[in-house]
Structures are given as C-alpha cells and as structure tokens.
N, C-alpha and C positions, 0 to 999 in steps of 0.2 A: 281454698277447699274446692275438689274436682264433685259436681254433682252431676248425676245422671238422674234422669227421670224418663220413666216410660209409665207406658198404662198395658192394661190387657184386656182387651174387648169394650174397653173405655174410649173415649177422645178427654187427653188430656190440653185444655185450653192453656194459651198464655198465662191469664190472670192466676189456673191453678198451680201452674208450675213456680209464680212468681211466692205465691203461698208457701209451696213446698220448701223452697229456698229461703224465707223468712227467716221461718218456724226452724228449720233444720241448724242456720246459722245460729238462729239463738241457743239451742241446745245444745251445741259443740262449740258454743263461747269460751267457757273454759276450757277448751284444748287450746296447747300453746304451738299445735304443731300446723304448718303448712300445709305438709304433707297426707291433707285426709282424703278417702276416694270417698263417696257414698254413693250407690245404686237404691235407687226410690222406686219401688213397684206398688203403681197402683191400678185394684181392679174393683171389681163390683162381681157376685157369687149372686148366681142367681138359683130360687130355690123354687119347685114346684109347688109347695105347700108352704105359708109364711112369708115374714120378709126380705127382700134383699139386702143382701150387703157388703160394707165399704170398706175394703182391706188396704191398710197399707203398710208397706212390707220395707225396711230400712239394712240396708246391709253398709255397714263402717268400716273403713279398713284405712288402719293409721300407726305407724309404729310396728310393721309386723304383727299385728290382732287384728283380729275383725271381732266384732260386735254387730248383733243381728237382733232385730226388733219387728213383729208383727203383732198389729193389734187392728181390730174388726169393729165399728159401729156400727150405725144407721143410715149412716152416711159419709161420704169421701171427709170435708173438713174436721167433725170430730175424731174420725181415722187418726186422721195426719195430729190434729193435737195428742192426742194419745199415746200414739207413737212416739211423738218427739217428746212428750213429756216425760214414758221409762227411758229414752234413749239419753237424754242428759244424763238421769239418775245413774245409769248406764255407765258413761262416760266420767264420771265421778269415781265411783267404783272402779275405774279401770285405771284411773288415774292414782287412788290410793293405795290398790291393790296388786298392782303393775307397775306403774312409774316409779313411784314412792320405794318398792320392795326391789329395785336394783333387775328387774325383771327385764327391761329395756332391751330389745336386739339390738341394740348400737355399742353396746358392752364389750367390749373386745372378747370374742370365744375363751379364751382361759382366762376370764372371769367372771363367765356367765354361772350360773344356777343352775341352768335351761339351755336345750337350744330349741329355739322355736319350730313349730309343727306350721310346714301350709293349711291353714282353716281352710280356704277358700275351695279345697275338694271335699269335706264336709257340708258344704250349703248345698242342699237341694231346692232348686227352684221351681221343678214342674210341679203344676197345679196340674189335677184332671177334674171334667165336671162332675162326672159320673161316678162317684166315691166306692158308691155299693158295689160296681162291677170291678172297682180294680181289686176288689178284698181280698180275692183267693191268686192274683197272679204276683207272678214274678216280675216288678218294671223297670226295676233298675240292679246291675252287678257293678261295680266303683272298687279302681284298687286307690289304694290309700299310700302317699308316702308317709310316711311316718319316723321321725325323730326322738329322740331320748329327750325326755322331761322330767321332772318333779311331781308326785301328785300335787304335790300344791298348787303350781303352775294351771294343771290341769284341771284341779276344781275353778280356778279363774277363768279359765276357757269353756268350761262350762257352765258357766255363771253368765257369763258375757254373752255365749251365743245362743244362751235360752234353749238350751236344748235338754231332752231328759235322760241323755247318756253319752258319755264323750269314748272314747276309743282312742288311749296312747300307749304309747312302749316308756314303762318307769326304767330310768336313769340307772336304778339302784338296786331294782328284781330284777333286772336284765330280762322282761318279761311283758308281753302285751297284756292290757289291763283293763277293764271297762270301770268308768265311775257311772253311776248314775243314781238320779232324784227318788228317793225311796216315798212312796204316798202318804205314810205317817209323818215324813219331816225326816230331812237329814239327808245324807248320799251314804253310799254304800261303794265299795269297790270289790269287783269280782276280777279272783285272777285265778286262770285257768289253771287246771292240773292235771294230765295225763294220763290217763291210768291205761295200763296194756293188761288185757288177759288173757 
C-alpha cells in the first residue's frame, strides 16, 4: 500500500504519520490488493466562534474506484479513528458490491457490465476558510470525462465516494444522468429532457 500523508496548516509529526499508517493498514486489511494508493489529508478548521476542528480526509484508490472518507472530531486521533473506522466498512462494501458482482476493471472489455469512469476528476479538494464569502461565487468550472455505466455501478460509486449526487452517462439511456441522495431516504435519478419551444 502507497500512503501519502500531508496536513494543511498542521505540522504533521512522525509519530502521527506513523498512526495514520497503523490505523489505515488495518482498515484496508481485507483488501487483497497491492495495488492501493491512499492520499491522508489532515487539517484542523479553525472557527471564530466555538471549537476547532480535526478533519481527516482519506481518499482510496485501488482497482480502478476510489473510495473517499471525511469525518471531523475534536481532535486529529479521534479524526483518524473515525475515519478509518467507515473507511474499512467502506472497503467491505466495495468488496461485496464490486469485486464480488464481476464489476472489476481487470475483466476483459467484452465482458465487462461497465466501463469504468475516472473518479479522481470528481474529488474536490479545495478547502476555503471563509465559507460565507465563497456563497454567491463561481470557483470552480471542471470538464468531466465520462464513460458509459450501469446505474447500478453508479449507485456504488456513489456509495463509495460519499457524495450526495454522482453525474454518469447510463449505458443503456444513451443519456447523461444524475443520481443522487434524496433527504427522506433513498436516491433518486434525474434524467434530463429537452424540451424546445
């Protein structure tokens, strides 16, 4: 397993990096794959009013998926336990729901299900301090490549990367398609319609 660790606005010590690696290893026990990258962001959010706090931010990439994990405490070590604790359950799920279900990129193309989508232009990783000011602008424009999938595939990928809407081209609409996390429970999928008048 290739780990990266940085911090942001942190000094990240040896002894915590040696933690990060622990904790991470154990989590990604049950992958049987070599082949894992992980990028570890951690920082500390500092707030005018209240307490600070300890973000740590897990990005997994292993098999063609990424799996993304942010979870916030009181402090850096709960962070990282936290973290690592949905990021096993994570990695579990991906393993049943992916490995298991023939989903694999390693699948020879004319027998795949799917062809896989690059995640890795999906992650956003700027932080800005100042929340309230960026409300009303525009900060980021991102073209996306994008591949033909399955929603099924797709609700795993947005499962995996914790995100509350994925953005794919279905397989089988020949049509781009937004899934996302409906606040009652459940996902919903909007697919656009044209209309000319």
């Amino acid at each position: 397993m290739n780990i990266a660790i940085s911090g942001r606005k942190i000094n990240v010590s040896d002894a915590l990096k040696d933690y990060v690696n622990e904790k991470l290893e154990k989590a990604c026990e049950s992958f049987e794959s070599a082949t894992i990258d992980a990028d570890v962001v951690l920082r500390e959010q500092n707030f005018h009013k209240g307490p600070n706090t300890a973000i740590c931010e897990i990005t997994l990439r292993a098999k063609g998926s990424v799996i993304r994990v942010s979870e916030r405490s009181d402090n850096l070590h709960n962070a990282i336990d936290e973290a690592c604790n949905i990021l096993s359950r994570q990695v579990r799920k991906y393993k049943t729901k992916v490995l298991d279900k023939n989903f694999s990129p390693n699948i020879p193309k004319n027998k795949r299900e799917y062809i896989p989508l690059d995640i890795d232009s999906l992650i956003d990783e700027s932080h800005y301090d100042d929340e309230e000011d960026m409300d009303d602008l525009l900060v980021r424009e991102k073209e996306l490549p994008i591949e033909p999938m399955t929603k099924e595939y797709a609700l795993v990928q947005t499962d995996l990367l914790g995100h509350d809407f994925y953005v794919y081209f279905d397989q089988d609409d020949k049509q781009i398609n937004v899934i996302y996390h409906r606040q009652n429970g459940g996902y919903g999928i909007i697919k656009p319609k044209v209309v000319i008048s």
